[in-house]
C-alpha positions as CSV (number, residue, x, y, z in Angstrom):
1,X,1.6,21.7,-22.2
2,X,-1.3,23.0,-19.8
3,X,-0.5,23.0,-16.3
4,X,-1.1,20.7,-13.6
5,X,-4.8,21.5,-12.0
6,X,-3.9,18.5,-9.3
7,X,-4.1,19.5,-6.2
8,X,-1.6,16.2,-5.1
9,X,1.5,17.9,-4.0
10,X,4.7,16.3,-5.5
11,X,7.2,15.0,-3.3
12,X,10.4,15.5,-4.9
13,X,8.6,18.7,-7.3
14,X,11.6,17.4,-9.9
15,X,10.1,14.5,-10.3
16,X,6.7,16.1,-12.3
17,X,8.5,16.5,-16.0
18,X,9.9,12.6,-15.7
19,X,6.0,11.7,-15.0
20,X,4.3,13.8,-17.8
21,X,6.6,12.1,-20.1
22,X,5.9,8.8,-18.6
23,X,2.5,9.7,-19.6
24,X,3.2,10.7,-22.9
25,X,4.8,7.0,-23.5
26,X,2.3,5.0,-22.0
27,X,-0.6,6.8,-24.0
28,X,1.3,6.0,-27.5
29,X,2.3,2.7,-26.2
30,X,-1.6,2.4,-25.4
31,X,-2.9,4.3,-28.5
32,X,-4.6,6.4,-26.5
33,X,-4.4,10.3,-27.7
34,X,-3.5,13.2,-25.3
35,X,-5.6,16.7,-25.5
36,X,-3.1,18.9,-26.9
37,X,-5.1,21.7,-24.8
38,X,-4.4,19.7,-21.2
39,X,-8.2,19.9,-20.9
40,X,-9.1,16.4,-20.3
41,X,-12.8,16.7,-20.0
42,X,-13.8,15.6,-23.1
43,X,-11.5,12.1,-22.9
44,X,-13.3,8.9,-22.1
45,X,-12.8,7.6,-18.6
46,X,-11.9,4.3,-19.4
47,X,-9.2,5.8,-21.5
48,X,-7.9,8.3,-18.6
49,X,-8.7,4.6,-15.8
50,X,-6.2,2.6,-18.3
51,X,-3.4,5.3,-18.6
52,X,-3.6,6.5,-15.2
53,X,-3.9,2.1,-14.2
54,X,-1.0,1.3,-16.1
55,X,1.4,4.5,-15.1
56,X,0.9,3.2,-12.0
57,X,1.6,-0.7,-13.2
58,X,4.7,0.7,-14.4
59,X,5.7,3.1,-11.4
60,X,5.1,-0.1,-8.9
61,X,7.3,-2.3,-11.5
62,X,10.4,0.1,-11.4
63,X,10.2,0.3,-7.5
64,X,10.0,-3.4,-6.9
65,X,13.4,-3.2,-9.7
66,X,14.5,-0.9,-7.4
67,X,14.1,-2.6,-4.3
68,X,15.2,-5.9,-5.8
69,X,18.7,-3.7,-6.2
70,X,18.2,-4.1,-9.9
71,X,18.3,-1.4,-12.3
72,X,14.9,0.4,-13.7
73,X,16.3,1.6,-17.2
């Protein structure tokens, strides 16, 4: 895996391995292939806009659970 070129600062820094597999699901759950190289210049935007749109679908989803004192997974 390349590293992360963000320059978005993690708040818990533990959390960053739990989010690159999230992305790993959602993109087979999508169909959507990852560059093996991390170099994601060459995908299409509205793959990267539907990955990164329904990461955060799911992120907001497990919060609400969350909140709602139910359990995530």
């Amino acid at each position: 895996m390349a590293s992360n070129r963000s320059s978005n600062s993690l708040v818990v820094p533990q959390a960053n391995a739990a989010l690159d597999q999230m992305k790993y699901e959602v993109a087979q759950e999508l169909g959507i292939q990852i560059p093996q190289d991390g170099y994601y210049g060459y995908m299409a935007t509205r793959d990267a806009g539907a990955l990164g749109g329904y990461i955060t679908r799911k992120l907001v989803q497990i919060a609400e659970q969350q909140l709602a004192g139910k359990s995530s997974r």
